[in-house]
C-alpha positions as CSV (number, residue, x, y, z in Angstrom):
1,X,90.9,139.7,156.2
2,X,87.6,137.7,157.0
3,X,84.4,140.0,157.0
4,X,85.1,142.0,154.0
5,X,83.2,139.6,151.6
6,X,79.5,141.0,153.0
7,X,77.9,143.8,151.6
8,X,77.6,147.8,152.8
9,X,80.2,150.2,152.2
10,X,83.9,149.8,152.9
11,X,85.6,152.9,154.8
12,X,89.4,152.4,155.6
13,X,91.2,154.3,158.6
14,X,94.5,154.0,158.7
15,X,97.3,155.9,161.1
16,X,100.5,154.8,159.7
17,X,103.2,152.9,161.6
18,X,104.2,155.8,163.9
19,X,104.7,154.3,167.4
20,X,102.6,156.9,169.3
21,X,99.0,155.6,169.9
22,X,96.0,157.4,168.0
23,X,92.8,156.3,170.5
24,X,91.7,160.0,169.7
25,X,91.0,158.9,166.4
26,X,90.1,155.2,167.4
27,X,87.3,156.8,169.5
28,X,85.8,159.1,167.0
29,X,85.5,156.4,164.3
30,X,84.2,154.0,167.1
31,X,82.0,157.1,167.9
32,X,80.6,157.5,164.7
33,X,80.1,153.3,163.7
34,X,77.5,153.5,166.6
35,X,75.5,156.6,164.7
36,X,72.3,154.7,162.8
37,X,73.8,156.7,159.6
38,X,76.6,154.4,159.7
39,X,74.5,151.1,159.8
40,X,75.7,148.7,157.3
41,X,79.1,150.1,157.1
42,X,82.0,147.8,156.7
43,X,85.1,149.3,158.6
44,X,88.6,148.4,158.2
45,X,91.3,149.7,160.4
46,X,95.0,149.7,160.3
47,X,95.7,150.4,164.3
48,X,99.0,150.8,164.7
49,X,99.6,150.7,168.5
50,X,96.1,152.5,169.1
51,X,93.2,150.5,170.6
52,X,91.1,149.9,167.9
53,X,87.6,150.3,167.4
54,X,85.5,147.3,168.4
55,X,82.9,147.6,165.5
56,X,85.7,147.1,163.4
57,X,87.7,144.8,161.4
58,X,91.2,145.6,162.4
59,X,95.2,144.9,162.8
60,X,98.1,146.7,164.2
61,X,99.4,146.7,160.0
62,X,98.5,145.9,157.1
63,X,100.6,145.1,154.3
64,X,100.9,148.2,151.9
65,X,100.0,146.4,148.7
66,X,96.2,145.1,150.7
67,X,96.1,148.5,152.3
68,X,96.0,149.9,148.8
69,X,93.9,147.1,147.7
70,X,91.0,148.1,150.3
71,X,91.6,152.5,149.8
72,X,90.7,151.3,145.9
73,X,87.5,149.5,147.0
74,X,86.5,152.2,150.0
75,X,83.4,154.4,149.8
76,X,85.8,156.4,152.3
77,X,89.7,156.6,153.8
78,X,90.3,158.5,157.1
79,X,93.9,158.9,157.6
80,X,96.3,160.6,160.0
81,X,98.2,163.2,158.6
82,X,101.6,161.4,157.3
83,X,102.1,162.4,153.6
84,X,103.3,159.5,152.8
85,X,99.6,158.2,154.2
86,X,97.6,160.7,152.0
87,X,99.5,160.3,149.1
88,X,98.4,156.8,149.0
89,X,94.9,157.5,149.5
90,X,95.0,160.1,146.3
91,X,96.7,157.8,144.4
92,X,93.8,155.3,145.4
93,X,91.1,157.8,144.0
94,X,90.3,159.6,147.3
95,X,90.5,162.9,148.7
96,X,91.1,161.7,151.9
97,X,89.5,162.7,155.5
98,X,92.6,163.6,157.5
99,X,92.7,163.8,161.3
100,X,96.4,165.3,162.1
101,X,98.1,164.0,165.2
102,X,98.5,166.0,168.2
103,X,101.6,166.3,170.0
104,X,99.5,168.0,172.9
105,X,97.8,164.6,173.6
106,X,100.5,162.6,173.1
107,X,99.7,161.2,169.9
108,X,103.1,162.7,168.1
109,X,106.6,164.6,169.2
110,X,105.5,167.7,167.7
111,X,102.9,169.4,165.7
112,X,104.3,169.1,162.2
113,X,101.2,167.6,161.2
114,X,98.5,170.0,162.5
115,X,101.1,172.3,160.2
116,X,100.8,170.7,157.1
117,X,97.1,169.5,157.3
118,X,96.4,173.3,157.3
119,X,98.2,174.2,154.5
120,X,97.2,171.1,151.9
121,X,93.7,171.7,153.2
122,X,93.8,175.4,152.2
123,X,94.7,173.9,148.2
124,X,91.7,171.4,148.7
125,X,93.9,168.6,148.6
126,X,92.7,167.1,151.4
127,X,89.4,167.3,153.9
128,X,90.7,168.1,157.2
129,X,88.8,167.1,160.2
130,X,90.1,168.9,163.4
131,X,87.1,167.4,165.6
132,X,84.5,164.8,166.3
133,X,82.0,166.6,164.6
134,X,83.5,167.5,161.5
135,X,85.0,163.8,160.7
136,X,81.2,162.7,161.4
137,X,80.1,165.0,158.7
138,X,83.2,164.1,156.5
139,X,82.2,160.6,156.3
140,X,78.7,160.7,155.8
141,X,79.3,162.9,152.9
142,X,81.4,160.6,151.8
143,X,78.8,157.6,151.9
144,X,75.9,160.0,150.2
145,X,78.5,160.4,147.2
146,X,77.8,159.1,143.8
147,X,80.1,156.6,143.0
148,X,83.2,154.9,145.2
149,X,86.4,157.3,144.1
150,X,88.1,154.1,143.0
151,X,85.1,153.5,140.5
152,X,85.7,157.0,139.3
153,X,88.4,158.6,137.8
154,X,91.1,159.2,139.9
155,X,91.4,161.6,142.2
156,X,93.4,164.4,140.3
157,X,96.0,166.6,141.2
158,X,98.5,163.5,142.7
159,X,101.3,165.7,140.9
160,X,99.6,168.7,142.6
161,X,99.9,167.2,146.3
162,X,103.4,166.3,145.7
163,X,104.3,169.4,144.6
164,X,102.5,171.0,147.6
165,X,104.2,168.6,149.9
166,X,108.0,169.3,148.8
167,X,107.1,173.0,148.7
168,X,106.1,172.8,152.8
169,X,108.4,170.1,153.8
170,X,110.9,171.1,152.0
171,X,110.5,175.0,152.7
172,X,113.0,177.0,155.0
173,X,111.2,177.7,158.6
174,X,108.7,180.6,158.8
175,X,110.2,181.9,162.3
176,X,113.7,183.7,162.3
177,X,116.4,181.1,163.2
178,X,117.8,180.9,166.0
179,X,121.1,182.1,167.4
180,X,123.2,180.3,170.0
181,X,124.9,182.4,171.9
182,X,128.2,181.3,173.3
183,X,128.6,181.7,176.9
184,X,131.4,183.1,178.9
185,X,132.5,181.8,181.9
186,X,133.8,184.2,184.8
């Protein structure tokens, strides 16, 4: 990717390969890249089928192995909230920022990950941002930090958010099931 070679900090977004746009998200980061407390930064964006942010440096995907490569060297990684997604930012060094997907505004069939997001934010495994606001604060926090995660150790507990994952995703449904009734015909 040409423009990565200058200096500032490096914060990655990425919202998976799901089909379903994510502007929502798109807009926020564009939103915040404008702020004066994100001068310098250098912002890399894996788009999917979302309109990308124009301050940014960005493609529909990017290869997994450079998509690791740049969550190593990022100050920052905003994800959506795939597991498989924040499992590879932990296992980059991060707690990631994670923005679920919304089946409300179209950005998802359902709300699965609203669901989860909740829960693995509850056992600090990630830092949830449910609005604008919130992933503003989120990343400037995550400029002001010490050291770049990836300079760090790593970010502990990957076993932890596995085990956290399975336990939700693979966890019978919290609502009674339901019975299908046969139906009788006159």
């Amino acid at each position: 990717m040409t423009g990565l070679d200058g200096g500032g900090d490096l914060v990655v977004v990425s919202v998976g390969t799901d089909h379903h746009p994510f502007n929502r998200l798109m807009g926020w980061v564009e939103s915040w890249l404008a702020r004066p407390e994100a001068t310098g930064v250098r912002c890399v964006v894996q788009a999917g089928t979302s309109r990308p942010p124009s301050s940014a440096i960005s493609r529909s995907l990017v290869p997994h192995d450079e998509l690791m490569d740049l969550m190593r060297q990022a100050r920052g990684v905003v994800t959506h909230g795939g597991p498989a997604t924040i499992l590879d930012a932990r296992e980059a060094g991060h707690v990631p920022i994670v923005v679920p997907r919304r089946r409300s505004l179209g950005e998802h069939v359902d709300d699965h990950q609203v669901a989860f997001c909740r829960r693995v934010s509850e056992e600090g495994l990630i830092k949830l941002a449910a609005t604008e606001d919130e992933l503003f604060s989120l990343l400037d926090q995550a400029r002001r930090a010490e050291a770049p995660p990836a300079q760090a150790a790593a970010a502990p507990g990957i076993g932890a958010f596995i085990a956290c994952a399975q336990r939700l995703l693979l966890a019978p449904p919290r609502h009674a099931p339901i019975r299908l009734m046969a139906h009788r015909l006159p």
